[in-house]
N, C-alpha and C positions, 0 to 999 in steps of 0.2 A: 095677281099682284102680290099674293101675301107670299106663294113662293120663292117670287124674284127677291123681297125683301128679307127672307129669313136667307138665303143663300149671300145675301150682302153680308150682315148683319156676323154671318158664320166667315167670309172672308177677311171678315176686319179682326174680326178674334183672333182667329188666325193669327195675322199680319204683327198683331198687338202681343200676343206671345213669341214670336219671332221676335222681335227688338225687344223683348225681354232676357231673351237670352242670349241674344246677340252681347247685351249689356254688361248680364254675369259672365259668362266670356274673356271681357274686354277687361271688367275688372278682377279676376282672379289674374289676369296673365300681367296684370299691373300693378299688383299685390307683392307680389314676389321680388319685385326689386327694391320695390319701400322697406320690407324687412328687413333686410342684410344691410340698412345705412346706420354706423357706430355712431351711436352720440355718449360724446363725452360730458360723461354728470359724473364724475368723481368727489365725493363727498370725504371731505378728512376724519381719517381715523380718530376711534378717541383715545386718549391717551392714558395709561394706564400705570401705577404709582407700581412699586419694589413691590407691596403686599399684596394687590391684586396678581400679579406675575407669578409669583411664589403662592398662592392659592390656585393657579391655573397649572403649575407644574407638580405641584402635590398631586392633585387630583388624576391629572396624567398620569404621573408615579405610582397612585395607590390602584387607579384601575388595571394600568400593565403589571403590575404585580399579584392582581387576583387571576390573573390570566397565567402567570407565569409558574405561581407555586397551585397550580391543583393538580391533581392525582394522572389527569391523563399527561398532561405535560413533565410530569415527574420522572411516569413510569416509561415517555417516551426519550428521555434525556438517561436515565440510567433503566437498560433493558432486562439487569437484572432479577428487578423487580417484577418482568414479567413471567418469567419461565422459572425463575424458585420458586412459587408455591405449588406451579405441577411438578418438579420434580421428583422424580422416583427411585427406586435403587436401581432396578436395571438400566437407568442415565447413567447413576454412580458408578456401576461396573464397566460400562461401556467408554466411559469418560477415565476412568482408572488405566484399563489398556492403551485408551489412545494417549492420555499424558507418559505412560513410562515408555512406549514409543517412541513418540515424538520427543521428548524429554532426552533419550539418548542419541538420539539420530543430531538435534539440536545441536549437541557439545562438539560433538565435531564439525558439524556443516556452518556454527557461526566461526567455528575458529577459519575454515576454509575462509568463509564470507569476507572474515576481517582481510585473512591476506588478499584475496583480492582487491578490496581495498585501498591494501596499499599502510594497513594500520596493525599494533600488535594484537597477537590473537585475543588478548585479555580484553581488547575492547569489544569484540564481537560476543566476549557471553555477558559483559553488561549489558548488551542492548539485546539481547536475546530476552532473559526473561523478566526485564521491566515493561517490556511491554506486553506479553502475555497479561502479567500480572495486572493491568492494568486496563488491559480489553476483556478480563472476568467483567466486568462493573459497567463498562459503554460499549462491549462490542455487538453486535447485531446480526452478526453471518458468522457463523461456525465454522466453516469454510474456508474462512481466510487467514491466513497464516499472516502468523503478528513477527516481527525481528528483521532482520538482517536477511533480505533477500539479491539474487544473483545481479537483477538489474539497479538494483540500490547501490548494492556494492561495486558493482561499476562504474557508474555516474559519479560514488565518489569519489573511484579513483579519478577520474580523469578530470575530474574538479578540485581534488587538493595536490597529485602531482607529488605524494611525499613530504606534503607540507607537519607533517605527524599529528597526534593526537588534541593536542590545543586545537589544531583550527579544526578539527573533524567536528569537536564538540559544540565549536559554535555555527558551523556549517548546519549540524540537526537541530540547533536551538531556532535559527532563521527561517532553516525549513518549516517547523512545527507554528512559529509565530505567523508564515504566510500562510500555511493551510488553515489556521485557526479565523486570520482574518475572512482569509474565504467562504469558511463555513458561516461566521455572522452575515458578512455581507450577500451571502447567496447567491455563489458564483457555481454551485454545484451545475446548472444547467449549461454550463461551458461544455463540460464531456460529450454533450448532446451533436455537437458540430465535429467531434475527431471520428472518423468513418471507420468501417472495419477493416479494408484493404489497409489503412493507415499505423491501425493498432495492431494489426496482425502483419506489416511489416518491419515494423520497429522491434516485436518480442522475436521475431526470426534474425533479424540482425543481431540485437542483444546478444541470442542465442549462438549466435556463429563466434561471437569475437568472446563469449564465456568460456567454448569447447577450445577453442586456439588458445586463450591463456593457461587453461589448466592443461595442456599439453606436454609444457614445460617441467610440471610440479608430476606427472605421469613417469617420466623419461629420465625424471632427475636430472634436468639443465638449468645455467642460470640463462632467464631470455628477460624482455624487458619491449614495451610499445604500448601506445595508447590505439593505434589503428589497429585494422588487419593485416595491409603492407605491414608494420615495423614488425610485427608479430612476428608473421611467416620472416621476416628476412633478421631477425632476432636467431628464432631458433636455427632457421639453415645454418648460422654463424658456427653456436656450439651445439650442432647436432653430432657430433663426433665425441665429447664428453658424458654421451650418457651413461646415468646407474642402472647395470641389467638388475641390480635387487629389486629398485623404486621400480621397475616395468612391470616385473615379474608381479610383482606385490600389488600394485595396480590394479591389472590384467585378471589377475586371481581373484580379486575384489568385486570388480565388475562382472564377472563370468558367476560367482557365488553369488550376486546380489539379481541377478536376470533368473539363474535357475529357482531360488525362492520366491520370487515372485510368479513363475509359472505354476510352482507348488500348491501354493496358496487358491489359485484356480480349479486345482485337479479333485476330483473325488474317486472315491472306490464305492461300488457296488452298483445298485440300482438306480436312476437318476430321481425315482420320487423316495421323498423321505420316510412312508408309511412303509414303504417293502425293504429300507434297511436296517441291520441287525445292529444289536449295541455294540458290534466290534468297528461295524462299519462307519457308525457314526463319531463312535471315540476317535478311532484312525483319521478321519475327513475336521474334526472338529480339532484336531492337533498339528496336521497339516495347514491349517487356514493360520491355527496361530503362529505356527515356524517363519510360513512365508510373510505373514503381516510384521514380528519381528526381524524382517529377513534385517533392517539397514543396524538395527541393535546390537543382531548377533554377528555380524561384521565388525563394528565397532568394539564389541567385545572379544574377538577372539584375536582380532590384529591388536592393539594395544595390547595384549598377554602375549603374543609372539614379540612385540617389540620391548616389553619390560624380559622377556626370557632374554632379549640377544646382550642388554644391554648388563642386567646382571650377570651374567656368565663371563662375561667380557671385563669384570670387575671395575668397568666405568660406575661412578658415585649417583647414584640420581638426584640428589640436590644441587649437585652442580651446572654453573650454569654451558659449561665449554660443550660440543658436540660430541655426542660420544661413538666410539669406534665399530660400529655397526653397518650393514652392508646397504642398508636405506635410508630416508632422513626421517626426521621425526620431530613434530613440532620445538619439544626444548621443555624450559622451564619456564609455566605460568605462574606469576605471582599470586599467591592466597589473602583471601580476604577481599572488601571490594574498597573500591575510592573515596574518599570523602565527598559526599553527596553538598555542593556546591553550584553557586550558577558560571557558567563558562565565563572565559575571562575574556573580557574585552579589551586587552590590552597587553603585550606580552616584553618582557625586556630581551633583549640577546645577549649572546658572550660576551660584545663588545661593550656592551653598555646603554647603547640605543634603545629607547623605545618606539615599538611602537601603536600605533593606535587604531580604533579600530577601523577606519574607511579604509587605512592603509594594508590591515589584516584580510579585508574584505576586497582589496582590489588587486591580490594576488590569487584569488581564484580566479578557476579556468574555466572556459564554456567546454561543455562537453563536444567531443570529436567522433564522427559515429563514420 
């Protein structure tokens, strides 16, 4: 009997743990929908006087501002606080060569830049070395070339159309205020979504309707188009007027500026430096510099071919008229620089009209690619 009773006794336990859990169960799976019902207890703000407001915006004020002016935020806002105090002189010397490089390669390729453009050359070396100047102190990649570049200078032509130096100026003013907003607002992760098939279509385009504009300026023709069509069917028009000097002179340009460049490549003697002699290296270490000045020394020796044609030929060089030589040649840039002002937002004409600026701003052009 006591077995039959404890075998009870064990099924009711059982049975009683079963509908115990049957219970938790039932209530977690009915748990879950009581929590997700909103009740609305909205209790009114307290209302807070001019002094308290301005005690809460102070306070705001003064913490974003310990945040704002310390050292790592400093030296991350101007970078050149990082890399002067390691700077050495072998930076100085190597920084020396690449500015009188670049430096003269500059003076012509902004003047190039302007005319593409579409603007006089005098404005492509204002904006040539204010912005150098001024990526010493914020720039952050060494690598990038600051000024008046190919795709720049095309997009503005085909956005001002001619419209001349006034609205160029406020064209870069607009630009720099949108990029500026950008950078506060932190838009930089936009770039994140342009692909590379995309980027690297658009600099191959660029790149096609760059080589076809300076065709013209090659061949000594006048041509004129925003596309490639008007391009090509521009030049076919006066391809029959070309200067065989501007060809020649070109042609010889380009051919001198490929050969130094491979110069620059070449060594003499042994390929490790321990088994070359101090001829070998002086010869190899003068070679590297020819060909690194290769675009300088072009620069320099054509401009002295075109002051020889122009003196000889007893044309005036201060004057402004074209002179009688077998090639063209930029002209006369005005010395000195502009009065450093902010662009004008509002321009009068010949006639008298003003006008203003939504109206300055709505004769620009979307670009045409």
């Amino acid at each position: 009997m006591s077995i039959i009773n404890d075998d009870d006794d064990r099924h009711q336990n059982r049975c009683e743990k079963m509908e115990v859990n049957d219970n938790n169960l039932r209530s977690q799976y009915t748990i879950g929908s009581n929590d997700f019902i909103l009740v609305d207890e909205v209790g009114e703000r307290p209302k807070k006087n001019v002094k308290e407001k301005f005690h809460e915006f102070s306070s705001c004020l003064n913490s974003n501002s310990k945040t704002v002016f310390t050292y790592k935020t400093i030296t991350k806002r101007l970078p050149i606080l990082q890399w002067w105090p390691t700077y050495s002189t072998a930076d100085c010397i190597g920084d020396l060569l690449a500015g009188i490089t670049v430096g003269l390669t500059l003076i012509p390729q902004s003047m190039a830049y302007s005319a593409l453009a579409g603007l006089p050359p005098q404005q492509g070396l204002y904006g040539s070395f204010v912005g150098s100047l001024m990526y010493v102190f914020l720039g952050t990649c060494k690598e990038v070339p600051m000024g008046p570049t190919a795709i720049v200078s095309l997009m503005t032509y085909n956005t001002l159309h001619g419209l001349g130096p006034v609205y160029g100026t406020l064209l870069c003013f607009l630009t720099g205020v949108i990029q500026l907003i950008m950078s506060v607002v932190g838009l930089g992760f936009l770039i994140d979504f342009i692909s590379g098939p995309v980027n690297s279509g658009f600099t191959s385009a660029v790149a096609i309707l760059i080589v076809a504009s300076q065709i013209k300026d090659l061949i000594g023709i006048k041509a004129a188009g925003t596309t490639l069509l008007d391009m090509i069917i521009s030049i076919s028009k006066d391809i029959n007027h070309f200067q065989l000097g501007d060809t020649w002179l070109g042609i010889i340009c380009i051919v001198v500026i490929l050969l130094l460049r491979r110069m620059a490549l070449c060594q003499i003697g042994p390929k490790d430096v321990k088994e070359q002699t101090t001829f070998h290296k002086i010869m190899n270490r003068t070679m590297w510099l020819i060909g690194t000045f290769r675009n300088s020394i072009v620069v320099i020796v054509s401009s002295y071919v075109g002051y020889v044609y122009i003196t000889s030929s007893g044309h005036d060089v201060t004057s402004s008229e074209i002179p009688p030589i077998p090639f063209k040649v930029v002209g006369k840039i005005p010395s000195g620089l502009p009065e450093f002002d902010l662009p004008k937002f509002s321009i009068t004409r010949d006639n008298g009209t003003t006008v203003g600026f939504f109206e300055m701003v709505s004769e620009y052009r979307v670009l045409e690619l």
